[in-house]
mmCIF file of the N, C-alpha and C atoms, coordinates in Angstrom:
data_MODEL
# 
_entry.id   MODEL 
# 
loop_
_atom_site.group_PDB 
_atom_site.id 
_atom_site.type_symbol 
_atom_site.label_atom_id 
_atom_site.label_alt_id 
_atom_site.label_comp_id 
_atom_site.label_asym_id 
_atom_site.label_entity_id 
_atom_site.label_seq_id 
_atom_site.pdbx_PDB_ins_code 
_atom_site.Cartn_x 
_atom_site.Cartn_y 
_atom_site.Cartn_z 
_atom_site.occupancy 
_atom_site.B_iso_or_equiv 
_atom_site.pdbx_formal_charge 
_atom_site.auth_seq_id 
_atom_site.auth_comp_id 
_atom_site.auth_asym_id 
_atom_site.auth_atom_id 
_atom_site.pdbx_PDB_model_num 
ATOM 1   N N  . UNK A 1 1  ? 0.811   -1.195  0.000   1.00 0.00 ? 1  UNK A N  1 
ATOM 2   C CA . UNK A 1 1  ? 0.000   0.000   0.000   1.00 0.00 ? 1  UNK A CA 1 
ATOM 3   C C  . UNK A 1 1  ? 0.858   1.265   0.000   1.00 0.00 ? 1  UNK A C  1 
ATOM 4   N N  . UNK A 1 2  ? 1.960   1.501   0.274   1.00 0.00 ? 2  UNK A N  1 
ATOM 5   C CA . UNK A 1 2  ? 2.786   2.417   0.495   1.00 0.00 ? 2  UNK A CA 1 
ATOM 6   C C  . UNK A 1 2  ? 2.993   3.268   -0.744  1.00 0.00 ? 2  UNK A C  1 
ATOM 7   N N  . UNK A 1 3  ? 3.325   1.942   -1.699  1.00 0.00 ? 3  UNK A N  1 
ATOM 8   C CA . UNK A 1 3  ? 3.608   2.056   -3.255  1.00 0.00 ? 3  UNK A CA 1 
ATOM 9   C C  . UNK A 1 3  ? 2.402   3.038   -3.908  1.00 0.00 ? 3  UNK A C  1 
ATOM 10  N N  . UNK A 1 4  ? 1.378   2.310   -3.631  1.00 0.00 ? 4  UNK A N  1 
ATOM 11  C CA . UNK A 1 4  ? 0.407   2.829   -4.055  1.00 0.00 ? 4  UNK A CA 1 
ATOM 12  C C  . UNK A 1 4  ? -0.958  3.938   -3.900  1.00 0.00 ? 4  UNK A C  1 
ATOM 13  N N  . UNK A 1 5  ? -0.619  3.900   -2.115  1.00 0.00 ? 5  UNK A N  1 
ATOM 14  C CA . UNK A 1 5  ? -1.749  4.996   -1.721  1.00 0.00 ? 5  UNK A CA 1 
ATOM 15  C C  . UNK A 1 5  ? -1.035  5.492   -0.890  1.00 0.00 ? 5  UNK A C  1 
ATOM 16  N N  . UNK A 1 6  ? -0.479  5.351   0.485   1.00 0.00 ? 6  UNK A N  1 
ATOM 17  C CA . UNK A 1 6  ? 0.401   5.885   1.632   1.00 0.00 ? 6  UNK A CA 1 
ATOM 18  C C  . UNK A 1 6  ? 1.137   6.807   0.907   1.00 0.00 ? 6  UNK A C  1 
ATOM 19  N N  . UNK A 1 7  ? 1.722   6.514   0.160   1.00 0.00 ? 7  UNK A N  1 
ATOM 20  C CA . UNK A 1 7  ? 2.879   7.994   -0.244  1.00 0.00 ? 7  UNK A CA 1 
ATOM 21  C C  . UNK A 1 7  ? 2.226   9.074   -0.478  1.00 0.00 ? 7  UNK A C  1 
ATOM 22  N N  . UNK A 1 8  ? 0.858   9.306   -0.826  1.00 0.00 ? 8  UNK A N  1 
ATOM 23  C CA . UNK A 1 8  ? 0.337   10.690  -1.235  1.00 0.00 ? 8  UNK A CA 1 
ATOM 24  C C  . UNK A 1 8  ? -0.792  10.655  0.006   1.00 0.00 ? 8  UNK A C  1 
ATOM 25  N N  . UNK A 1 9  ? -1.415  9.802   0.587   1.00 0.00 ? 9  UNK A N  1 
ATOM 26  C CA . UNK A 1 9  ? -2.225  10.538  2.383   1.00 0.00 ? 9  UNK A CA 1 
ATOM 27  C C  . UNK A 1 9  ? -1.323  10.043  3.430   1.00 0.00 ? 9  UNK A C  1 
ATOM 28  N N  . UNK A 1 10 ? -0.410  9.638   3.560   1.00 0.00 ? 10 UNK A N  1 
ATOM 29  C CA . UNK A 1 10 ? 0.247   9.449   4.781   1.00 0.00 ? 10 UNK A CA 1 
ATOM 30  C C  . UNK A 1 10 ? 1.004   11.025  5.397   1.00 0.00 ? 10 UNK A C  1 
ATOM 31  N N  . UNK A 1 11 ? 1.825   11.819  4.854   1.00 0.00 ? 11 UNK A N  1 
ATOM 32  C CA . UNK A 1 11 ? 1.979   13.141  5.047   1.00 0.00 ? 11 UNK A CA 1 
ATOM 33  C C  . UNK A 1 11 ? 0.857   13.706  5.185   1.00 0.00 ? 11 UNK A C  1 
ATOM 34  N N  . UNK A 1 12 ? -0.269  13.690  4.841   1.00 0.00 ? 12 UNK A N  1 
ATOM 35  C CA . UNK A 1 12 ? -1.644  14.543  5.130   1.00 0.00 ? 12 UNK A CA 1 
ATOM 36  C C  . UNK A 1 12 ? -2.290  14.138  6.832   1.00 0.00 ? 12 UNK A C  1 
ATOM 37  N N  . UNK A 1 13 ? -2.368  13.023  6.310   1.00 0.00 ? 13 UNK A N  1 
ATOM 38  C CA . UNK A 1 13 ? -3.201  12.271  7.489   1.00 0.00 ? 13 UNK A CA 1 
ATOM 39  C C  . UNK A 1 13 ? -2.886  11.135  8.404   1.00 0.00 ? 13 UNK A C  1 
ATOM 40  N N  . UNK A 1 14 ? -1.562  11.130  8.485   1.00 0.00 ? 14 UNK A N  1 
ATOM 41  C CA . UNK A 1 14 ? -0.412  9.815   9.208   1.00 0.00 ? 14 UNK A CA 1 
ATOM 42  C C  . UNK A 1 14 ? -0.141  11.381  10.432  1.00 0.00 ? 14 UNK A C  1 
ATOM 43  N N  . UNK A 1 15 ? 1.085   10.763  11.199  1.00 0.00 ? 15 UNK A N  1 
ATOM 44  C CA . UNK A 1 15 ? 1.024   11.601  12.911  1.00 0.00 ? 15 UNK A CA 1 
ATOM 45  C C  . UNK A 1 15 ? 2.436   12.010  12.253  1.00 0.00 ? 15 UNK A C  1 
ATOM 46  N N  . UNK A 1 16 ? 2.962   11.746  11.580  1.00 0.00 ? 16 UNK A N  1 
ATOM 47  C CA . UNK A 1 16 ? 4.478   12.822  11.346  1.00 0.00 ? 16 UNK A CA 1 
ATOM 48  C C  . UNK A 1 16 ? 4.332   13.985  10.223  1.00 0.00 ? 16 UNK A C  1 
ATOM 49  N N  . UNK A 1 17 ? 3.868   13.552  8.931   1.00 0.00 ? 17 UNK A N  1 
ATOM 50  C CA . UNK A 1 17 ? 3.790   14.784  8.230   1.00 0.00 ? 17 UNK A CA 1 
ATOM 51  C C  . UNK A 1 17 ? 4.920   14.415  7.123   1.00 0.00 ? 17 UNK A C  1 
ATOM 52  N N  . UNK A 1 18 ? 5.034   13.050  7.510   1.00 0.00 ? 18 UNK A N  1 
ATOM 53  C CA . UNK A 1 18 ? 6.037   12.439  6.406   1.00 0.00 ? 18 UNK A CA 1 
ATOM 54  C C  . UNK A 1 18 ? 5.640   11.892  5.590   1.00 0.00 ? 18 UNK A C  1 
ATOM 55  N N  . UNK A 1 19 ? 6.435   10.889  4.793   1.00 0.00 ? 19 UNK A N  1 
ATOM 56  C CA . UNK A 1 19 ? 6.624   9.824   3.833   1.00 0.00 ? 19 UNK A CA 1 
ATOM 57  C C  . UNK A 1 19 ? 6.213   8.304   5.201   1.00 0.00 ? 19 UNK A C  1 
ATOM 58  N N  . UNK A 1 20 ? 5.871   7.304   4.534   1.00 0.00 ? 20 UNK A N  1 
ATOM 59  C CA . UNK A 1 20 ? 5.757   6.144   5.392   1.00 0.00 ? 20 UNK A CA 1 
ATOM 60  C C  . UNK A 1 20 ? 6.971   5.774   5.522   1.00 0.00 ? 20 UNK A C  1 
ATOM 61  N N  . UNK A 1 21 ? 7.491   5.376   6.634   1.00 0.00 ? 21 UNK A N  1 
ATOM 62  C CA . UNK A 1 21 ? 8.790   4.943   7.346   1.00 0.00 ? 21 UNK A CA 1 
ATOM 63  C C  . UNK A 1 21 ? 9.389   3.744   6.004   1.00 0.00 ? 21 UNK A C  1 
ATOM 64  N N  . UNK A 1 22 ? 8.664   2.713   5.254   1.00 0.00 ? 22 UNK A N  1 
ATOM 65  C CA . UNK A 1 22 ? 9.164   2.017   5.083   1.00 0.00 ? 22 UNK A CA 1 
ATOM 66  C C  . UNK A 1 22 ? 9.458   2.041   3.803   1.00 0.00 ? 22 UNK A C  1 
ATOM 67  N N  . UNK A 1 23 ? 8.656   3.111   3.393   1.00 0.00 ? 23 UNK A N  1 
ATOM 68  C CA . UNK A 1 23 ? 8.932   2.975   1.907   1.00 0.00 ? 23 UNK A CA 1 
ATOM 69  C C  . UNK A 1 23 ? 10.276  4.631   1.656   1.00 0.00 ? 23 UNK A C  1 
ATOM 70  N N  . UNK A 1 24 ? 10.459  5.080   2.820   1.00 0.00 ? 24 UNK A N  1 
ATOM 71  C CA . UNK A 1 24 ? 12.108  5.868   3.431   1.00 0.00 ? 24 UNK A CA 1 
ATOM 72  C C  . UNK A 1 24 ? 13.034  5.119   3.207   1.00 0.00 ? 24 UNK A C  1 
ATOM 73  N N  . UNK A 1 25 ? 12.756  4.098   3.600   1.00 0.00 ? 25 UNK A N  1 
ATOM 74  C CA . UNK A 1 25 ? 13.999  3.063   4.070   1.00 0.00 ? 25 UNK A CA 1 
ATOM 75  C C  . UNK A 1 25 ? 13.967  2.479   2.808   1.00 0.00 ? 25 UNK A C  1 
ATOM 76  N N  . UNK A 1 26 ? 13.362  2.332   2.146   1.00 0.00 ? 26 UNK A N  1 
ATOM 77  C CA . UNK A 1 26 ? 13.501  1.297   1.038   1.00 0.00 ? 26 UNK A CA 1 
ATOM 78  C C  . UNK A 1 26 ? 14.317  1.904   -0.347  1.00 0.00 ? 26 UNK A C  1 
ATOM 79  N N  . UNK A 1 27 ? 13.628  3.480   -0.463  1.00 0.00 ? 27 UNK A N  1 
ATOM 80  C CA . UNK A 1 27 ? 14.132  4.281   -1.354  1.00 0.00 ? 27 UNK A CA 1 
ATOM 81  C C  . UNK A 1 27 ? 15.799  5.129   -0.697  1.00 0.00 ? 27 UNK A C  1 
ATOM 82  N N  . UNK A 1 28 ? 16.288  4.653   0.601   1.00 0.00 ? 28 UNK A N  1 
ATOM 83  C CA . UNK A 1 28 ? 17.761  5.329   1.025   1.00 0.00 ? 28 UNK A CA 1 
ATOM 84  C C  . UNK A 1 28 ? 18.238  4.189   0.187   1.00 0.00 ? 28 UNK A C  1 
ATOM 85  N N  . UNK A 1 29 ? 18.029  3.086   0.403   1.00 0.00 ? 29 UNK A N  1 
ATOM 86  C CA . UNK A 1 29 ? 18.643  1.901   -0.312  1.00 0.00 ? 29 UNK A CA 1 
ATOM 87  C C  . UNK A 1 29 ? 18.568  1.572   -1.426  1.00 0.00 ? 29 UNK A C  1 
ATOM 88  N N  . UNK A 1 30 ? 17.906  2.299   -2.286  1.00 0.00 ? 30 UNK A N  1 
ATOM 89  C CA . UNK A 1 30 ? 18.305  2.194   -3.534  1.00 0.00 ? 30 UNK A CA 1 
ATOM 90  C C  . UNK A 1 30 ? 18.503  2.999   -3.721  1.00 0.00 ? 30 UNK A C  1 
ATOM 91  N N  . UNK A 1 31 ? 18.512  4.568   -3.127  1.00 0.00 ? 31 UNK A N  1 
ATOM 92  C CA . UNK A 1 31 ? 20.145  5.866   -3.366  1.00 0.00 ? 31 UNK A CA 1 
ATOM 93  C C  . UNK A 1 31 ? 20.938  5.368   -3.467  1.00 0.00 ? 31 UNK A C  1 
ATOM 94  N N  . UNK A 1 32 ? 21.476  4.609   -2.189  1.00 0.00 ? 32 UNK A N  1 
ATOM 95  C CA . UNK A 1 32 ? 22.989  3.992   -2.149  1.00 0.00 ? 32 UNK A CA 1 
ATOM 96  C C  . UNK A 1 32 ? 23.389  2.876   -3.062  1.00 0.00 ? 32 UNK A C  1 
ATOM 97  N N  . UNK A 1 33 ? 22.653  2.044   -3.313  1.00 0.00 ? 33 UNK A N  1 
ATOM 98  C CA . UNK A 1 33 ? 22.503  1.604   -4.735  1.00 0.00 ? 33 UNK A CA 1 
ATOM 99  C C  . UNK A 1 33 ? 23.274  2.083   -5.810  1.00 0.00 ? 33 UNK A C  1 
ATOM 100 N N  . UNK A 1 34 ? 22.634  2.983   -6.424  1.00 0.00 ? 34 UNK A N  1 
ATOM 101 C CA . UNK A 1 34 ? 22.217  3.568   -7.535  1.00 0.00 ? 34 UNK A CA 1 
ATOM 102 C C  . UNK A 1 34 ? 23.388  4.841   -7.192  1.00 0.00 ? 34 UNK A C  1 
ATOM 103 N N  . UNK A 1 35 ? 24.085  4.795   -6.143  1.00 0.00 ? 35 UNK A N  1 
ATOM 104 C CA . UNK A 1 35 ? 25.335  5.798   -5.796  1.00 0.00 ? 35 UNK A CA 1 
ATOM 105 C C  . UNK A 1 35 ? 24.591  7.725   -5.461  1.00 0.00 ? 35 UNK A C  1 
ATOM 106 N N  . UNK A 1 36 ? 23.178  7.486   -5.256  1.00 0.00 ? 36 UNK A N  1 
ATOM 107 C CA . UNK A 1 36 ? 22.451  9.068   -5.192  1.00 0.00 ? 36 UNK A CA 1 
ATOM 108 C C  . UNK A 1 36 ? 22.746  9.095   -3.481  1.00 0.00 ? 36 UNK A C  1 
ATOM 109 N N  . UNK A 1 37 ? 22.678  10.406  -3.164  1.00 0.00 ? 37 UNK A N  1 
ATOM 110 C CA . UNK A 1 37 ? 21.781  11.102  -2.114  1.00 0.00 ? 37 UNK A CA 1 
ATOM 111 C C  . UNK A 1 37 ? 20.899  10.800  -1.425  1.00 0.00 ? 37 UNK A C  1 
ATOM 112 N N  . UNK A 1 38 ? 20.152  11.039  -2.612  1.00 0.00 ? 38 UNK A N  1 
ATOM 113 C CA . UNK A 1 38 ? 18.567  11.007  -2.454  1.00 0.00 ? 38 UNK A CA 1 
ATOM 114 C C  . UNK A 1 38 ? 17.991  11.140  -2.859  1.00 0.00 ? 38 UNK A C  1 
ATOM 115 N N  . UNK A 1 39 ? 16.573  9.813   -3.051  1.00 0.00 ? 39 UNK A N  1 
ATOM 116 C CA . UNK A 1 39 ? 15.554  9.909   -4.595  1.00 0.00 ? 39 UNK A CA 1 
ATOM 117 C C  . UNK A 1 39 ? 14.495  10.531  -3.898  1.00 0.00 ? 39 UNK A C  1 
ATOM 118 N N  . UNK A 1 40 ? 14.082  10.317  -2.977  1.00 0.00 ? 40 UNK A N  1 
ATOM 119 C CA . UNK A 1 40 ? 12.627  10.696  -2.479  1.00 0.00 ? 40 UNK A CA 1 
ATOM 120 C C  . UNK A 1 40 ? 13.330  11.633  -1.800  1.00 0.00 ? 40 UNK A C  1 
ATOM 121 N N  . UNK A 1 41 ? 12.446  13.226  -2.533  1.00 0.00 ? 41 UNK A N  1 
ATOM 122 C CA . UNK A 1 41 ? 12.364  14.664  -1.792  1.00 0.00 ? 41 UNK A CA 1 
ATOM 123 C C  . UNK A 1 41 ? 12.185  14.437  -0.852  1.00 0.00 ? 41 UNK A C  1 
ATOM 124 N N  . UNK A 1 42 ? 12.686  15.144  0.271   1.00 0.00 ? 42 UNK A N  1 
ATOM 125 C CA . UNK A 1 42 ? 12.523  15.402  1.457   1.00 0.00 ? 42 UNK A CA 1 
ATOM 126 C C  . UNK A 1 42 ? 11.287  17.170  2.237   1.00 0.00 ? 42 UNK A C  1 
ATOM 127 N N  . UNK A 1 43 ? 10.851  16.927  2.773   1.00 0.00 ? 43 UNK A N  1 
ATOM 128 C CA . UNK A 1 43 ? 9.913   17.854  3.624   1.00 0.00 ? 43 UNK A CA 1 
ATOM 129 C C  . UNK A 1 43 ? 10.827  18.462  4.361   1.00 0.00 ? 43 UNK A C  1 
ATOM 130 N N  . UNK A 1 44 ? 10.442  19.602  4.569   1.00 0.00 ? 44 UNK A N  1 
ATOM 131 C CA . UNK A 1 44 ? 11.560  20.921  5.880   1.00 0.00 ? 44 UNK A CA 1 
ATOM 132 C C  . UNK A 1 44 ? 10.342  20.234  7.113   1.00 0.00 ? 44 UNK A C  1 
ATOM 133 N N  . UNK A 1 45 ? 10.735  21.004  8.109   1.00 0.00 ? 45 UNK A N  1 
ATOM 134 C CA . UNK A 1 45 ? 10.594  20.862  9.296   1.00 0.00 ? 45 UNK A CA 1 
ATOM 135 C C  . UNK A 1 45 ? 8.848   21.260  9.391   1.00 0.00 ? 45 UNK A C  1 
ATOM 136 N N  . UNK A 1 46 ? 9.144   22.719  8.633   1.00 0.00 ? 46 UNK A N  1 
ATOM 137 C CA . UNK A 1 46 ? 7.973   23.962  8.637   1.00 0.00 ? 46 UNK A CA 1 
ATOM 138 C C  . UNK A 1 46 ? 6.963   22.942  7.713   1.00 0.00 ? 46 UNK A C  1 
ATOM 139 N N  . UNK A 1 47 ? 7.720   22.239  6.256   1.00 0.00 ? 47 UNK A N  1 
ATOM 140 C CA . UNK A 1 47 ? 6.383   21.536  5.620   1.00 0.00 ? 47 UNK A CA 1 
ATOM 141 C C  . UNK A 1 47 ? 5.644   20.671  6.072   1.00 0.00 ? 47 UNK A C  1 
ATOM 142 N N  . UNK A 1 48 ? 6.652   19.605  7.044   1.00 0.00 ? 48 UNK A N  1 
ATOM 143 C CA . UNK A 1 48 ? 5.817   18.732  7.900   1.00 0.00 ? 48 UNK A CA 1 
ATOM 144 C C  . UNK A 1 48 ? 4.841   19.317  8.622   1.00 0.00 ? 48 UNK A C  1 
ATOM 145 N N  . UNK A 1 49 ? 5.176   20.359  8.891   1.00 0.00 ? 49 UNK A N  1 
ATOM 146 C CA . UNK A 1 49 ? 3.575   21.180  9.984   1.00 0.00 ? 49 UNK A CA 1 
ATOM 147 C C  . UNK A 1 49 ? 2.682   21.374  9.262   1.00 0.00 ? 49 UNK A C  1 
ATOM 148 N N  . UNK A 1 50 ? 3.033   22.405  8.187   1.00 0.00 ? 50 UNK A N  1 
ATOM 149 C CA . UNK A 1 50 ? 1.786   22.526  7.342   1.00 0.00 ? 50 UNK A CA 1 
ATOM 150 C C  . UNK A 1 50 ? 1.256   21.592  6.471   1.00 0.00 ? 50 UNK A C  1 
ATOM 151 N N  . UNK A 1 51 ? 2.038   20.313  6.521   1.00 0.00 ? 51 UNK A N  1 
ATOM 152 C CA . UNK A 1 51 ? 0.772   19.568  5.763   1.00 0.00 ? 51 UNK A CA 1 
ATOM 153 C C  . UNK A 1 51 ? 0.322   18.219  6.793   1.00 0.00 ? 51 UNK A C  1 
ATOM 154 N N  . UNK A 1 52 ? 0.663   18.325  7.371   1.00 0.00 ? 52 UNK A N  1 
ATOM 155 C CA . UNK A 1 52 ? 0.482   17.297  8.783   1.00 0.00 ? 52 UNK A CA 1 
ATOM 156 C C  . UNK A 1 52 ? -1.400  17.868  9.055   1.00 0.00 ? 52 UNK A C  1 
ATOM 157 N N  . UNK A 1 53 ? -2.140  16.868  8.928   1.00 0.00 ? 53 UNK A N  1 
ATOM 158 C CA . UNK A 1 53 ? -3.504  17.324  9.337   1.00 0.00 ? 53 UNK A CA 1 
ATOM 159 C C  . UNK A 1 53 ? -4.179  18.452  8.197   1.00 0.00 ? 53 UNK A C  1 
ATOM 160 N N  . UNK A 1 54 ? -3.916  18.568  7.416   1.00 0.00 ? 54 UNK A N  1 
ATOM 161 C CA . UNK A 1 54 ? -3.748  20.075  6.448   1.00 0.00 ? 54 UNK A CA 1 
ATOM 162 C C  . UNK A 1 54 ? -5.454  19.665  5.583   1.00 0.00 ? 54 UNK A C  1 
ATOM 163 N N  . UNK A 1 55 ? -6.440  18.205  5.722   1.00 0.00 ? 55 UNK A N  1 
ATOM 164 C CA . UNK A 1 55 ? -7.394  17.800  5.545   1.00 0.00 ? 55 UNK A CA 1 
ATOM 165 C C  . UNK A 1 55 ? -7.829  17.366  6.015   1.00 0.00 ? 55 UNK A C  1 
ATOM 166 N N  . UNK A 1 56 ? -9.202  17.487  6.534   1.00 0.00 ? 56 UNK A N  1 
ATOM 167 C CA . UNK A 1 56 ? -10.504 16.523  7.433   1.00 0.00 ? 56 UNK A CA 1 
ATOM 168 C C  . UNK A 1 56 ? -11.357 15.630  6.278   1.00 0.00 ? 56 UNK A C  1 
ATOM 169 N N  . UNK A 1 57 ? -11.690 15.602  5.333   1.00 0.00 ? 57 UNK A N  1 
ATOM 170 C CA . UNK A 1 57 ? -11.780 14.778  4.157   1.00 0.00 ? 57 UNK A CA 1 
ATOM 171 C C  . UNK A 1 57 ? -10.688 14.276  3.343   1.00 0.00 ? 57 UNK A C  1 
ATOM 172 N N  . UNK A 1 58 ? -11.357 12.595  3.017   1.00 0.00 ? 58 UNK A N  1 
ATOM 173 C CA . UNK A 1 58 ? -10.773 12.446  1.666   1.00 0.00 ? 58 UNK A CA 1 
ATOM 174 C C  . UNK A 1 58 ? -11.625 11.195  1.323   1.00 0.00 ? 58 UNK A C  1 
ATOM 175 N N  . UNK A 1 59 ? -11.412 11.374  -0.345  1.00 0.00 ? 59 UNK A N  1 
ATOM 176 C CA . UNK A 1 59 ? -12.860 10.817  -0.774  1.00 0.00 ? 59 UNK A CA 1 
ATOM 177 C C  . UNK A 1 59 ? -11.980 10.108  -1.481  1.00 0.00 ? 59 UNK A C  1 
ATOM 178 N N  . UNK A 1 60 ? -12.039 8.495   -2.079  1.00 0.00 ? 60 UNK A N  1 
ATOM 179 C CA . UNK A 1 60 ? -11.665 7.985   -3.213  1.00 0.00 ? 60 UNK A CA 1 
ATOM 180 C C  . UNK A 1 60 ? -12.703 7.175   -3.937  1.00 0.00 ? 60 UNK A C  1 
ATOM 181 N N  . UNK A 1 61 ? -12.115 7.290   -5.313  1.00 0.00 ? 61 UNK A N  1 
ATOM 182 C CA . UNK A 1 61 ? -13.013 6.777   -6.529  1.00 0.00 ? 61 UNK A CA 1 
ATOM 183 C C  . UNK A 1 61 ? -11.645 5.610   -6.262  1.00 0.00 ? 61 UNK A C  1 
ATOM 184 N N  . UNK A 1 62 ? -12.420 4.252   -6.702  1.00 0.00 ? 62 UNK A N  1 
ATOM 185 C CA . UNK A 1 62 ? -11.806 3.201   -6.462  1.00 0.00 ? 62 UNK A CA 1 
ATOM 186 C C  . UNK A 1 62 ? -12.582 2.538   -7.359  1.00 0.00 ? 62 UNK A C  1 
ATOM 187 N N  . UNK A 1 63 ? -11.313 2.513   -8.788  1.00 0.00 ? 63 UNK A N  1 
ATOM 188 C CA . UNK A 1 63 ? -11.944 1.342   -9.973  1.00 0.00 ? 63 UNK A CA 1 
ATOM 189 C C  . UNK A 1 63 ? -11.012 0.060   -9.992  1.00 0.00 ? 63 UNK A C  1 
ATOM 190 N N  . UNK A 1 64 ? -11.821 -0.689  -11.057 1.00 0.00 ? 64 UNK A N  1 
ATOM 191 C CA . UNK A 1 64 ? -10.723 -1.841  -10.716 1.00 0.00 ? 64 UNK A CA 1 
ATOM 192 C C  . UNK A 1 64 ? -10.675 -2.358  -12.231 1.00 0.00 ? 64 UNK A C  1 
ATOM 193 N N  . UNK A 1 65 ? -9.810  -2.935  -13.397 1.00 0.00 ? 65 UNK A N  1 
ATOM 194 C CA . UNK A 1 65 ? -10.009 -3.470  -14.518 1.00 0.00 ? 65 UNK A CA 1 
ATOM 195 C C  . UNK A 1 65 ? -10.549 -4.728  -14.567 1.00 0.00 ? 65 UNK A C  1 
ATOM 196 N N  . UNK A 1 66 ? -11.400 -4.565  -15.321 1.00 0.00 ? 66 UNK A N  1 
ATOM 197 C CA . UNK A 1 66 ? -11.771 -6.226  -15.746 1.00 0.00 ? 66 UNK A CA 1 
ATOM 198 C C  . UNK A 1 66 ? -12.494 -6.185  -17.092 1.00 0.00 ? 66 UNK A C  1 
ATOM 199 N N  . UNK A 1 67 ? -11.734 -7.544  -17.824 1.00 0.00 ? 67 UNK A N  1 
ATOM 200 C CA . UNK A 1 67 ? -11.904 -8.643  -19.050 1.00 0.00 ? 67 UNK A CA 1 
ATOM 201 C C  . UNK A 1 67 ? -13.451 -8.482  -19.463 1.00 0.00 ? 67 UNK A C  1 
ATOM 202 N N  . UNK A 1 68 ? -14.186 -7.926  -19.872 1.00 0.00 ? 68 UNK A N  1 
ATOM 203 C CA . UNK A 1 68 ? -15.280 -8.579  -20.342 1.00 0.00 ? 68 UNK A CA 1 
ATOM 204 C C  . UNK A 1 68 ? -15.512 -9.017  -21.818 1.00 0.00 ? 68 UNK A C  1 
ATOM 205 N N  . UNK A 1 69 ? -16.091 -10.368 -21.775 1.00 0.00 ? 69 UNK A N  1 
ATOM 206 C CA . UNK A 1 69 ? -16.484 -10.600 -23.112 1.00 0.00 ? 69 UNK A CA 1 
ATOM 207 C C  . UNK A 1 69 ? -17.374 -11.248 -23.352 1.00 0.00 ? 69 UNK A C  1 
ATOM 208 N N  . UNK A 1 70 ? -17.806 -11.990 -24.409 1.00 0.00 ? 70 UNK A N  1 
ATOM 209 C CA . UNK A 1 70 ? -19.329 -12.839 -24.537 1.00 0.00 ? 70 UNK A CA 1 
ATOM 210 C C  . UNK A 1 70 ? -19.514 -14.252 -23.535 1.00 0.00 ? 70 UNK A C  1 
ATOM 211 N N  . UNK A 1 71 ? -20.371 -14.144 -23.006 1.00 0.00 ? 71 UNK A N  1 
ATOM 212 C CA . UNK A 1 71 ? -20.608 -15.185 -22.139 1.00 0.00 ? 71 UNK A CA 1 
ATOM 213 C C  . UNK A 1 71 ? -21.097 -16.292 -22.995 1.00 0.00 ? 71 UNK A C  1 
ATOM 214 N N  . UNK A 1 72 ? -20.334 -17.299 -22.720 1.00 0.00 ? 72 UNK A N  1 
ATOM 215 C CA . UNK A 1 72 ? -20.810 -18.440 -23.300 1.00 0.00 ? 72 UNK A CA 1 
ATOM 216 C C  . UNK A 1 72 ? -21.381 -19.833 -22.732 1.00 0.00 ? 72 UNK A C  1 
ATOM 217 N N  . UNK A 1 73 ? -22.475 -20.136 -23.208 1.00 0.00 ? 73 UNK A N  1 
ATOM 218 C CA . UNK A 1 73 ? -23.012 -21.263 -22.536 1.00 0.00 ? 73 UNK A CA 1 
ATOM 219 C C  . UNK A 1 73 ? -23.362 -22.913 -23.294 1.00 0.00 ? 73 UNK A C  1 
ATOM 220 N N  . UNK A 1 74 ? -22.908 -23.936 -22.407 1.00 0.00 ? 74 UNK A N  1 
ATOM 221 C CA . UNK A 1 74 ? -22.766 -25.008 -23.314 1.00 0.00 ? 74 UNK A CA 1 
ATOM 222 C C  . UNK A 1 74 ? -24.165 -25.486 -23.265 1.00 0.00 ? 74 UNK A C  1 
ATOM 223 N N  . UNK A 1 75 ? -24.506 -26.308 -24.510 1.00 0.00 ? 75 UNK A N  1 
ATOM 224 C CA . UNK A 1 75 ? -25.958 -26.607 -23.835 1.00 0.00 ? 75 UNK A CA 1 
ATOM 225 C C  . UNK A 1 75 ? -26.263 -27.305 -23.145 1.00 0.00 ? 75 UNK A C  1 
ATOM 226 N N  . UNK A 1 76 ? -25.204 -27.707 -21.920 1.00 0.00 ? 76 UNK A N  1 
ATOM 227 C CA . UNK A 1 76 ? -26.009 -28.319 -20.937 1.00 0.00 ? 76 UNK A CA 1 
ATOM 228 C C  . UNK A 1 76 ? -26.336 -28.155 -19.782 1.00 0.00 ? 76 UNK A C  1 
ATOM 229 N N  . UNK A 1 77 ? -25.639 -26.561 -19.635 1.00 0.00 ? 77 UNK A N  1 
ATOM 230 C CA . UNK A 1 77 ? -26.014 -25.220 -19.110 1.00 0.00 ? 77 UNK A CA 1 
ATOM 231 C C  . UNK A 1 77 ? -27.326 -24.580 -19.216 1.00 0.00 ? 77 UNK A C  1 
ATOM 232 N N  . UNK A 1 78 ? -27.732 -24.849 -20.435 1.00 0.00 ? 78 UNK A N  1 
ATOM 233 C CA . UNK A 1 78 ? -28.935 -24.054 -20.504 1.00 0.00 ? 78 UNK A CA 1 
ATOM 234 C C  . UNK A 1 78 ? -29.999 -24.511 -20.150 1.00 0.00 ? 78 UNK A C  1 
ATOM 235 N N  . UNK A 1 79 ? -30.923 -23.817 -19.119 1.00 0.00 ? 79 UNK A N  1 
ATOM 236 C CA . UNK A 1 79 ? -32.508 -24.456 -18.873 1.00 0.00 ? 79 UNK A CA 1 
ATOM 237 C C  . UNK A 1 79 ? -33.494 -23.702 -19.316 1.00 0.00 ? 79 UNK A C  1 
ATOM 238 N N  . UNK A 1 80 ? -34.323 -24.408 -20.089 1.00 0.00 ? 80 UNK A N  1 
ATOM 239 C CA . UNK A 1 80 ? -35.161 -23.683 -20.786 1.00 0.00 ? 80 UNK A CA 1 
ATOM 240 C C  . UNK A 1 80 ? -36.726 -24.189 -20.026 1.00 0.00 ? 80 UNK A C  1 
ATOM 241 N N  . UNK A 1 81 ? -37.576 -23.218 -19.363 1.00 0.00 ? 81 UNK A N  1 
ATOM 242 C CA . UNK A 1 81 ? -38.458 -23.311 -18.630 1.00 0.00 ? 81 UNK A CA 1 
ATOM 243 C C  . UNK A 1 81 ? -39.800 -23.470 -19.638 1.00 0.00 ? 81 UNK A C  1 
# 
């Protein structure tokens, strides 16, 4: 979930005003890796405040993909009343 939803409401609505602890740790290690710094921006002190709590809502649209195609039935599936 980190990957996918935590990184953008966890700074809003998590108790630090950060990034999720684990997906920190995961991206220092592939800086050092990859010989960087640092991939994931970092927050000042002052941004953690102001975005710490910074919303009392949040709404998500939650779709999901799926396959559709002709349903097929054998005839010994079919009951005909």
């Amino acid at each position: 979930m980190d990957w996918n939803f935590h990184w953008t409401i966890h700074p809003i609505f998590g108790t630090t005003g950060d990034y999720p602890v684990g997906m920190k740790m995961r991206l220092k290690e592939l800086a050092k890796y990859e010989g960087e710094s640092e991939i994931l921006p970092t927050f000042t002190f002052e941004e953690k405040l102001e975005i710490k709590g910074s919303a009392d809502f949040m709404g998500v649209n939650y779709y999901r993909t799926q396959e559709v195609g002709p349903r097929t039935l054998s005839p010994s599936t079919v009951q005909i009343s």
